[in-house]
ChimeraX commands (.cxc) that place a marker at each C-alpha (Angstrom):
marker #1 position -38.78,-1.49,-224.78 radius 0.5
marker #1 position -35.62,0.13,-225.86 radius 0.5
marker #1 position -34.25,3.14,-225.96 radius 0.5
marker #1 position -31.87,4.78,-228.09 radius 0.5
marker #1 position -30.13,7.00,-225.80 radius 0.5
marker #1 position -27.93,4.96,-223.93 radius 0.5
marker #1 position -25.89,6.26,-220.82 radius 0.5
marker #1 position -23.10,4.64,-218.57 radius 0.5
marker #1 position -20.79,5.53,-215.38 radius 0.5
marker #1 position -16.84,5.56,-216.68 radius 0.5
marker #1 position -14.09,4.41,-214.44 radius 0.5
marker #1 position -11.90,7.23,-213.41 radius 0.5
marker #1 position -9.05,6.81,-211.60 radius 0.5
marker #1 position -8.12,8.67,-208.57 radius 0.5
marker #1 position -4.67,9.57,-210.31 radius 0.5
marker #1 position -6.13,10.59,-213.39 radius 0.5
marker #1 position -4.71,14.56,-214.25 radius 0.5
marker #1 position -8.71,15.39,-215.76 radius 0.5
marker #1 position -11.75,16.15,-213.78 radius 0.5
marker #1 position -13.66,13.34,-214.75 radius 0.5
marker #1 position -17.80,13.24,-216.56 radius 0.5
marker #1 position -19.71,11.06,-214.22 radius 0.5
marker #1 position -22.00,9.98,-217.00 radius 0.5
marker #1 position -20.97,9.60,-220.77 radius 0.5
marker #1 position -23.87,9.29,-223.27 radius 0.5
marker #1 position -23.87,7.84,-226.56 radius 0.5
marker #1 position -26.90,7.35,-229.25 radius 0.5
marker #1 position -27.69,3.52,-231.26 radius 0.5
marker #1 position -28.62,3.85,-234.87 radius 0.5
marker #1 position -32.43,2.41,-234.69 radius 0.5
marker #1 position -31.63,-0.01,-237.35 radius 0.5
marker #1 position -30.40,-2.15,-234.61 radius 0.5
marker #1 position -33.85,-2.53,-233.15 radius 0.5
marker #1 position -35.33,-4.00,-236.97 radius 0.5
marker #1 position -34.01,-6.81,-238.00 radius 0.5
marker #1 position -35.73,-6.99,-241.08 radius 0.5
marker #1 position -38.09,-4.49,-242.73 radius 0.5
marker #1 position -41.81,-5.76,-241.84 radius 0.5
marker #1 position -44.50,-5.35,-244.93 radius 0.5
marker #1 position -46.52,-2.47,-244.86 radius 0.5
marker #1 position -44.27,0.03,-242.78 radius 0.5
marker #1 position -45.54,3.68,-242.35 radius 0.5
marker #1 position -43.35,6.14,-244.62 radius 0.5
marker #1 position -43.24,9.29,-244.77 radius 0.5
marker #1 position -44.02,11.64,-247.70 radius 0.5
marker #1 position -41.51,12.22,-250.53 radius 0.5
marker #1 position -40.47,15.30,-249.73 radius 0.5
marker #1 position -40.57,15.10,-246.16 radius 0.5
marker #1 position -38.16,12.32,-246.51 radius 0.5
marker #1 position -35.88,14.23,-248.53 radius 0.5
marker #1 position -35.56,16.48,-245.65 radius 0.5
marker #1 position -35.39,13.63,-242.96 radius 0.5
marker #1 position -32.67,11.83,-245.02 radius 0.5
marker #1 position -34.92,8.33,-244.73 radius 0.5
marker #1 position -38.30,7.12,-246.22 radius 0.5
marker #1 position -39.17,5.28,-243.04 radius 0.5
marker #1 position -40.00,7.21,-239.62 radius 0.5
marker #1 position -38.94,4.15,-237.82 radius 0.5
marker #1 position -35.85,4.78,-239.30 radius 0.5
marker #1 position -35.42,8.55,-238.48 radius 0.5
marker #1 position -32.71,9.68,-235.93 radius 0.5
marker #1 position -32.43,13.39,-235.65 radius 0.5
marker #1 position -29.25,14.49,-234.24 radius 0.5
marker #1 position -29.81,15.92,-230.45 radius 0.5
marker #1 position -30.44,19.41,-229.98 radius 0.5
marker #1 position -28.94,20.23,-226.52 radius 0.5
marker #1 position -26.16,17.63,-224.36 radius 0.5
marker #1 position -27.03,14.46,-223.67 radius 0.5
marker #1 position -25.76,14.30,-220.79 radius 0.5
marker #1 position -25.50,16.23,-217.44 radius 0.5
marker #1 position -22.34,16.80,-215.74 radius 0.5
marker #1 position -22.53,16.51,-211.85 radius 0.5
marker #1 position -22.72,19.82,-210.05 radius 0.5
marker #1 position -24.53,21.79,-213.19 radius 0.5
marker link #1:1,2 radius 0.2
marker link #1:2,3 radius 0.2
marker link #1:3,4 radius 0.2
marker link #1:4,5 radius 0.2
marker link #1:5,6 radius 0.2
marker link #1:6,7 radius 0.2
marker link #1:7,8 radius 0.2
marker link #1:8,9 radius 0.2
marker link #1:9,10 radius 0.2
marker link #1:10,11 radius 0.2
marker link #1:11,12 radius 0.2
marker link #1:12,13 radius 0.2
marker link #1:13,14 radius 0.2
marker link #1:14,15 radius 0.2
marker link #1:15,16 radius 0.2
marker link #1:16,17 radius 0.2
marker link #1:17,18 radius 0.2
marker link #1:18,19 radius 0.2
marker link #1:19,20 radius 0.2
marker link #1:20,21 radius 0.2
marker link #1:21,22 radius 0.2
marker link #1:22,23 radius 0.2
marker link #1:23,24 radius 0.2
marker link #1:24,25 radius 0.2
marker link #1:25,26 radius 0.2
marker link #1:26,27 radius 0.2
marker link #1:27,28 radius 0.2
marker link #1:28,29 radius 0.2
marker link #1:29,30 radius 0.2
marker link #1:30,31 radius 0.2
marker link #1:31,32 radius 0.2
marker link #1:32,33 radius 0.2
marker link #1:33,34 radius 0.2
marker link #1:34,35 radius 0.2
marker link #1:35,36 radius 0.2
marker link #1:36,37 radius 0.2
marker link #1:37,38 radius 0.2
marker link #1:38,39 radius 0.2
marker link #1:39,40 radius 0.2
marker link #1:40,41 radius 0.2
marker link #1:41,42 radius 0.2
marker link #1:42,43 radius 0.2
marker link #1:43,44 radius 0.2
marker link #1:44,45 radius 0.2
marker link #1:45,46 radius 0.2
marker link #1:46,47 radius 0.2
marker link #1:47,48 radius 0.2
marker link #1:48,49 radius 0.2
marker link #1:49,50 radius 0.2
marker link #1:50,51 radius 0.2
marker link #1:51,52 radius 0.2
marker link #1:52,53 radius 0.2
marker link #1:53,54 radius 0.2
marker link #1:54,55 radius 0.2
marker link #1:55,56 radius 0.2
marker link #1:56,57 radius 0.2
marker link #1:57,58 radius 0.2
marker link #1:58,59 radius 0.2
marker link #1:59,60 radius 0.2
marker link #1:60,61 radius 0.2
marker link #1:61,62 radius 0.2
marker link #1:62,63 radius 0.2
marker link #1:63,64 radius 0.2
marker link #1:64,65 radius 0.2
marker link #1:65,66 radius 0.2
marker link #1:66,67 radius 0.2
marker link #1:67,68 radius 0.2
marker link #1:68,69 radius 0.2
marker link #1:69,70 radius 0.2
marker link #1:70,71 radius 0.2
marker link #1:71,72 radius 0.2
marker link #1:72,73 radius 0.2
marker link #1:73,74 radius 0.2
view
């Protein structure tokens, strides 16, 4: 399974001026998970797509409402 969230540990010097973010966190497009488009995928009405910006739910990556990511010691 995949995920489209994906989340790593930076390396941060010990002489580096900036406190550094433990975690950084960064979002795929999910167009990299369909190679092709398969025959007979679910889409969503016309002008529910027209709000969603895409035809295809598989396809549908809403922007994140709060950080992705959690800074040590919140």
């Amino acid at each position: 399974m995949y995920t489209q969230q994906k989340c790593y540990r930076p390396f941060h010097s010990p002489m580096d001026p900036c406190p550094p973010r433990e975690i950084k966190c960064y979002s795929t497009p999910p167009q990299l998970y369909m190679p092709y488009q398969p025959p007979g995928l679910q889409q969503f009405d016309p002008r529910v797509a027209l709000r969603k910006g895409t035809l295809w739910p598989a396809l549908f990556d809403p922007y994140p409402k709060k950080k992705p990511y959690r800074e040590e010691g919140e």
